[in-house]
C-alpha positions as CSV (number, residue, x, y, z in Angstrom):
1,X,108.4,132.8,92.0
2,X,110.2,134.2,88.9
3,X,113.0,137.0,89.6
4,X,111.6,140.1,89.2
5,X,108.2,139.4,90.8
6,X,109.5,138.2,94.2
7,X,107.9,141.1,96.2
8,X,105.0,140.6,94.7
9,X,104.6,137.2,95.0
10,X,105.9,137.0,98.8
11,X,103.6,139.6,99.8
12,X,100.8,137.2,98.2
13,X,102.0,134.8,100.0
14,X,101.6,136.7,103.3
15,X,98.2,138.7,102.4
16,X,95.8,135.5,102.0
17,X,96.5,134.0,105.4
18,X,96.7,136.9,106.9
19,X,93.1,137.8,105.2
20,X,91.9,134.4,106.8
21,X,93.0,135.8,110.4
22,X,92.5,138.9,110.5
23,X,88.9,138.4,112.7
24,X,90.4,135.2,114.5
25,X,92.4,137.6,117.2
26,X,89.5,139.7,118.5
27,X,87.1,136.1,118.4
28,X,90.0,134.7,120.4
29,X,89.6,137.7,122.9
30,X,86.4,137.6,123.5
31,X,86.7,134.1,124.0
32,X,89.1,134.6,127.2
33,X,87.0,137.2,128.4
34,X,83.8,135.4,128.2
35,X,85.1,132.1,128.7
36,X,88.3,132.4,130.7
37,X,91.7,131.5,129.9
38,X,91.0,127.5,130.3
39,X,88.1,127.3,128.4
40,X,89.1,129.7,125.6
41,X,92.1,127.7,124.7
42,X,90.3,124.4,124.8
43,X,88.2,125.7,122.3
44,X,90.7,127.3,120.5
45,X,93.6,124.4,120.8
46,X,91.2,122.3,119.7
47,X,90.5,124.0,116.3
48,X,94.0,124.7,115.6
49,X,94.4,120.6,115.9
50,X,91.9,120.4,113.0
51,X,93.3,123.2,110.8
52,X,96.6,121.5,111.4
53,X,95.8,118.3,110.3
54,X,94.0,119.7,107.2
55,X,97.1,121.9,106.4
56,X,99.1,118.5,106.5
57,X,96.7,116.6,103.9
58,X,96.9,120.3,101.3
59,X,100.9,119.8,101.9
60,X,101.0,115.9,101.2
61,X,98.6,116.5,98.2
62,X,99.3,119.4,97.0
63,X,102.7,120.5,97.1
64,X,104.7,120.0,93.7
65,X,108.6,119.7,93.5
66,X,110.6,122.5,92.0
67,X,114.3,120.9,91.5
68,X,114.0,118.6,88.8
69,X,116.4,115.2,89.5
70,X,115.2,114.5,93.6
71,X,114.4,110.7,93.0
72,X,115.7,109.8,96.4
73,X,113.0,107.9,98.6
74,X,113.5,108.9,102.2
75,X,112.1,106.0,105.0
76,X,112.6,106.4,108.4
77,X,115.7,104.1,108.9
78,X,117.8,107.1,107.2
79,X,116.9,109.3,109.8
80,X,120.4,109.2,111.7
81,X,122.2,109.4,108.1
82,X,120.3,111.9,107.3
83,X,120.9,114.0,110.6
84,X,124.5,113.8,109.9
85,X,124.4,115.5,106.8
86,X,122.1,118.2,107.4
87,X,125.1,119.6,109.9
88,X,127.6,119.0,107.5
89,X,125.7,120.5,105.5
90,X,125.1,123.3,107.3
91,X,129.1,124.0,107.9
92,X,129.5,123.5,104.6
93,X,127.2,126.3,103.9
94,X,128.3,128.6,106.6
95,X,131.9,128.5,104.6
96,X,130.0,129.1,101.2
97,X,128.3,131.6,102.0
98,X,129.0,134.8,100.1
99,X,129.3,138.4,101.6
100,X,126.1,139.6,100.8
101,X,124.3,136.9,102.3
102,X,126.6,136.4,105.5
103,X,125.1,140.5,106.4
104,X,122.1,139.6,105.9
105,X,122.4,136.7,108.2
106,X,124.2,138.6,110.9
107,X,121.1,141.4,110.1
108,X,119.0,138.2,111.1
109,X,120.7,137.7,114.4
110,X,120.8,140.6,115.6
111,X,117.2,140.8,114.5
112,X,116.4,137.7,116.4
113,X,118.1,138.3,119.7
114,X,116.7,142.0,120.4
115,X,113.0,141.1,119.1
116,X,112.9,137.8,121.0
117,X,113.8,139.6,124.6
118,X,110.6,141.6,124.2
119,X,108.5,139.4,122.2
120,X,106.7,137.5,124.9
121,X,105.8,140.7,127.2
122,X,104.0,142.8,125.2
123,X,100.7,141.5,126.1
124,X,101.7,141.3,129.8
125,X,102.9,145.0,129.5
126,X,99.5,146.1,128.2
127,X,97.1,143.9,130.6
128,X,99.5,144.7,133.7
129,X,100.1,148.4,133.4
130,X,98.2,149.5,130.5
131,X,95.1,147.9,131.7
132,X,93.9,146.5,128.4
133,X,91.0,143.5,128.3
134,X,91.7,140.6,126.0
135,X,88.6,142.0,123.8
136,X,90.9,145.1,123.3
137,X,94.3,143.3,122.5
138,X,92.8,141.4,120.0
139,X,90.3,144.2,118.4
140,X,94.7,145.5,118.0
141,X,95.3,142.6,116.6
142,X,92.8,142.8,114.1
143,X,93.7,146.0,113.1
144,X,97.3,145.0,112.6
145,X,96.5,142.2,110.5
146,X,94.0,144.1,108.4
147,X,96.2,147.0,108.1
148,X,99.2,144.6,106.6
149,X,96.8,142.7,104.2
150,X,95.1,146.1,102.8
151,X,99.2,147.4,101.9
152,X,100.7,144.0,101.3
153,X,100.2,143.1,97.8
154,X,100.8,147.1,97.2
155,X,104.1,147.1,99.0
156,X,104.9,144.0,96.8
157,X,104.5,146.1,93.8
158,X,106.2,149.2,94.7
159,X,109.6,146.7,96.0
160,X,109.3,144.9,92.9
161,X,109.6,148.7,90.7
162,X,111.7,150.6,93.2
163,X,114.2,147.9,94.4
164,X,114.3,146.9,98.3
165,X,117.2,148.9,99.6
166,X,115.6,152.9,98.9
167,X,112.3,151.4,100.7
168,X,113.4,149.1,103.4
169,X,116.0,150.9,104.9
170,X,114.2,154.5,105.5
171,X,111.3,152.3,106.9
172,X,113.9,150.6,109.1
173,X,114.6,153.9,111.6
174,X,110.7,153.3,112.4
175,X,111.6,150.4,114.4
176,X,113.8,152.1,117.3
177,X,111.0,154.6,118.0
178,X,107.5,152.1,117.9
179,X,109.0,150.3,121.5
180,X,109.5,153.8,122.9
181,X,106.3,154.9,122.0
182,X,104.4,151.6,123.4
183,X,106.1,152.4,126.6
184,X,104.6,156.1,126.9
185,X,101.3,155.2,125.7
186,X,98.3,155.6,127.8
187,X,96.1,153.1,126.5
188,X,93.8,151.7,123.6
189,X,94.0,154.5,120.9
190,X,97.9,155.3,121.4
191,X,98.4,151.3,121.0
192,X,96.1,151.9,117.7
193,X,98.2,154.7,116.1
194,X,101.0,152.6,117.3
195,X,100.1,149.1,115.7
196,X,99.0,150.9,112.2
197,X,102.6,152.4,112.0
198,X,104.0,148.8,112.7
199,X,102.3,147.2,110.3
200,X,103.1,150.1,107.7
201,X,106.1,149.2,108.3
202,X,105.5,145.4,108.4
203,X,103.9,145.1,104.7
204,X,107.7,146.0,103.4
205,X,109.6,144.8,105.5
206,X,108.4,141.0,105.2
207,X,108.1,140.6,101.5
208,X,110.9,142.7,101.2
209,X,113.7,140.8,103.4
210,X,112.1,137.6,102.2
211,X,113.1,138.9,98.4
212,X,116.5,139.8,99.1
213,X,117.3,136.3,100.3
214,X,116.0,134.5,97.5
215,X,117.4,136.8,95.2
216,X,120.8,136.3,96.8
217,X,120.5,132.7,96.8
218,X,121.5,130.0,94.2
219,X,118.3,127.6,93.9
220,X,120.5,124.8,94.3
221,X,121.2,126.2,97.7
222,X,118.1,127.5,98.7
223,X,116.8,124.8,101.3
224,X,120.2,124.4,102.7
225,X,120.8,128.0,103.5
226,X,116.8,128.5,104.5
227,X,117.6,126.2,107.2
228,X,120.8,127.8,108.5
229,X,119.4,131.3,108.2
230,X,115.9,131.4,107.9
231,X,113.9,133.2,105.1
232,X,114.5,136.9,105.6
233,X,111.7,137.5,108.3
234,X,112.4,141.2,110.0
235,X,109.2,142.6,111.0
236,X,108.3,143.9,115.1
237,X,104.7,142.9,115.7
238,X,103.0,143.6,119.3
239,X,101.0,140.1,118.4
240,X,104.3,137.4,118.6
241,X,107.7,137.0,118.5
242,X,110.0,136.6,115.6
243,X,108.7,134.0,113.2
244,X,110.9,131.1,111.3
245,X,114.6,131.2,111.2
246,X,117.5,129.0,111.0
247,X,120.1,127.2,113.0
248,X,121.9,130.6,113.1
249,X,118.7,132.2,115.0
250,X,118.4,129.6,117.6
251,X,121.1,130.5,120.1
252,X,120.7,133.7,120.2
253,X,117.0,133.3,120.4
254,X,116.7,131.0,123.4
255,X,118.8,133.0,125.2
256,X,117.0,136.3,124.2
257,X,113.9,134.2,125.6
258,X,115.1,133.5,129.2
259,X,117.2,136.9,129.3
260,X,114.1,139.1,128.3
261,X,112.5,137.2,131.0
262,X,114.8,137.9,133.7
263,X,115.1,141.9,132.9
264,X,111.2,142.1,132.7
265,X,110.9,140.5,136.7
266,X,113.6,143.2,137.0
267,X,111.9,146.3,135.4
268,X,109.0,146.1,132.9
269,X,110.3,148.9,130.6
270,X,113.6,147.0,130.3
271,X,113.2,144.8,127.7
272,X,111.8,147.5,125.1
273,X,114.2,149.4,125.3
274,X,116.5,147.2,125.0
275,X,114.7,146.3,121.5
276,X,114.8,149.9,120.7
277,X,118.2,149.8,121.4
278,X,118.9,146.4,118.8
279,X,117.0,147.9,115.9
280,X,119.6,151.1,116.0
281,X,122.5,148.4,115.5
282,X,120.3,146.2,113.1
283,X,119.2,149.9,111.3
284,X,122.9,151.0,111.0
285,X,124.0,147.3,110.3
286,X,121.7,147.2,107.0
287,X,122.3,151.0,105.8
288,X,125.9,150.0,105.7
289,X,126.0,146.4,104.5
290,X,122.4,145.4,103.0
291,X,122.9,146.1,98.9
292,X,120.1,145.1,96.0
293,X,121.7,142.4,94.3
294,X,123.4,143.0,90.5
295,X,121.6,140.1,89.4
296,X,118.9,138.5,90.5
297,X,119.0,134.2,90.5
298,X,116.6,132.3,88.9
């Protein structure tokens, strides 16, 4: 994607997939509550084993090289030579890493641990105490994945035009108060308003972060640091947890995971706030630290 464009062009990247499964949440709960849990995901499990093997005949066929010079044939005897690198490789770019790109990594962990202790549990909050169905949770998740793809590729165009600082960080004092307000809500059409503001917020934040990074980031470097960082995802969704990230993410992440775990056995409010509590520090983190680049790499 040429500079300049990279807003645009990620929130592309985002809409048409998103477009694609925007229906497949609500088929999936009526699924479970017609079917059951066991028979729902065979069915489902079972398609995503096809789509996967289809998405890994587009990639071997399809993709096309960007760096021009990578001659190098890789077999699987260079697997352990190969392994060695990529952590040197990774040090190495921990200690290359420039200033604007080290705050947006620690942005990304701090992202990663507060999202990932609440990730798993908001579907368990909203069946246990809310007393959603599976129909309902995924009629939500419909609605935030239509509500992203209708604003994406316009979100694009306004970061492209504006810059992503002035946008992304006013956006970013939404995310304390959406975990707060999941917690007081009553039931289906408090979780609607709810979803529709996250995913608002959602169709800037993703292109947007996403954008920063690659502006930041040599393309000589860009697969190195992808992998120790991640690409720039920031988003809260009531769907998942935090997707992609680095080598940097994955501490802090697993032990997000069994912490979250522990405090929701404990008390079932604990966890969001708790992530209301991390998007303050990530909020304050990126109003202070998080610039738009002079210069944008090619």
């Amino acid at each position: 994607m040429p500079p300049g464009q990279r807003g645009t062009g990620f929130a592309i990247a985002l809409a048409i997939p998103g477009a694609l499964g925007i229906l497949s949440p609500y088929i999936g709960g009526y699924l479970v509550d017609s079917w059951g849990v066991i028979g729902a995901c065979r069915v489902t499990y079972s398609i995503g084993f096809g789509a996967g093997i289809l998405v890994a005949l587009l990639r071997t066929f399809k993709l096309k090289e960007t760096i021009k010079g990578t001659k190098e044939r890789v077999s699987f005897y260079d697997f352990p030579r190969l392994l060695k690198e990529s952590y040197s490789s990774f040090i190495d770019t921990l200690k290359w890493m420039p200033k604007n790109l080290r705050d947006l990594a620690i942005l990304q962990v701090i992202h990663a641990f507060f999202v990932d202790l609440a990730g798993p549990f908001w579907i368990l909050y909203a069946a246990d105490v809310l007393g959603l169905s599976a129909s309902e949770w995924g009629l939500l998740s419909l609605v935030a994945g239509g509500t992203r793809f209708t604003l994406a590729i316009f979100a694009g165009k306004i970061l492209d035009r504006y810059g992503r600082r002035k946008l992304l960080i006013p956006l970013m004092w939404l995310t304390p108060i959406t975990p707060l307000a999941f917690l007081f809500s009553k039931g289906f059409w408090d979780l609607f308003v709810i979803v529709i503001v996250m995913e608002v917020a959602n169709s800037f934040f993703m292109p947007g972060f996403q954008s920063l990074v690659a502006d930041y980031t040599p393309r000589d470097r860009r697969g190195r640091l992808l992998s120790a960082m991640g690409a720039g995802i920031f988003y809260i969704d009531i769907r998942t947890t935090r997707m992609g990230g680095g080598m940097l993410i994955f501490i802090p992440s697993t032990i997000a995971f069994y912490l979250g775990g522990a405090l929701f056995e404990m008390t079932k409010t604990l966890p969001f706030m708790l992530l209301s509590f991390g998007m303050i520090v990530a909020s304050l983190w990126a109003f202070i630290r998080v610039r738009d680049p002079e210069t944008l790499e090619d």
